[in-house]
N, C-alpha and C positions, 0 to 999 in steps of 0.2 A: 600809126594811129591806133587807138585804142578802141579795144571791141562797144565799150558806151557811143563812141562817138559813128561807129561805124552801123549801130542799132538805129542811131538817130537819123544818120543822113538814111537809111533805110525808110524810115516813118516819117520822114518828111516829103521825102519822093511821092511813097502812098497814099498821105496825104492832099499833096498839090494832083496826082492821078484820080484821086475820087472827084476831089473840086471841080476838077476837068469835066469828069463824065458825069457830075450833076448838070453842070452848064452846058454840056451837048444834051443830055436828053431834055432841057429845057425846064427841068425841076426848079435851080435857079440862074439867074443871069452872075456874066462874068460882076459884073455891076454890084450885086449882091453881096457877092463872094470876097470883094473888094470893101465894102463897107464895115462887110464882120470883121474883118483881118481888120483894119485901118480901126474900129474899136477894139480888137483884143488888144493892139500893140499900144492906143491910147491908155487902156488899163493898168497894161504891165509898168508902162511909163510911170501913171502918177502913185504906182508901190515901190517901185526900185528909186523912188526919187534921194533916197539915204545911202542909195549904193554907189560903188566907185564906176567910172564912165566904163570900164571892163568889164564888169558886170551886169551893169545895165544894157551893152549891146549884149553882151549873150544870151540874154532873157529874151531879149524883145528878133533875134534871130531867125528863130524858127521860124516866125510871123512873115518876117521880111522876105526871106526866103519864097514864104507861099504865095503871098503877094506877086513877087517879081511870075514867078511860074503861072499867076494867074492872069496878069498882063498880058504875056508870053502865048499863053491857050487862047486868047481873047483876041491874037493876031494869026490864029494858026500856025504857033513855033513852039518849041519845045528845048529844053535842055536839060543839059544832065548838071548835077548837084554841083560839082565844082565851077561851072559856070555860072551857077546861080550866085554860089559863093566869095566868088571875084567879084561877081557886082553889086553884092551887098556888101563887100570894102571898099569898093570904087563908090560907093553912096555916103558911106560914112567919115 
């Protein structure tokens, strides 16, 4: 794996970990957290709509990714990146 990819799965983690500790201290709901995601990954959709379907899931990945993690803290569970990442191929 390459040190990009290995930067990324780093800032996604940290990301789905702040999402987390917004929605414990009650800043915002897991609910929330789920509506923004659920419009980013709408947006990313209707620009990649030119791109080839390999492109367009790795745009919209990241997204997917925080999502799933945020479901995940919304049940009191957690996992690590490659887990996430299997089920965002088992989704697709």
């Amino acid at each position: 794996m390459n040190t990009a990819n290995l930067q990324l799965e780093g800032l996604i983690m940290a990301v789905a970990a702040m999402n987390r500790l917004l929605a414990e201290k009650g800043l915002v709901s897991h609910d929330e957290i789920h509506r923004a995601l659920s419009e980013a990954e709408a947006g990313f959709e209707a620009k990649a709509a030119g791109l080839s379907d390999s492109n367009r899931k790795g745009m919209v990945f990241p997204i997917r990714v925080l999502t799933l993690a945020n479901r995940a803290a919304s049940g009191g569970e957690a996992f690590d990146f490659s887990t996430y990442a299997r089920m965002v191929g088992d989704r697709t």
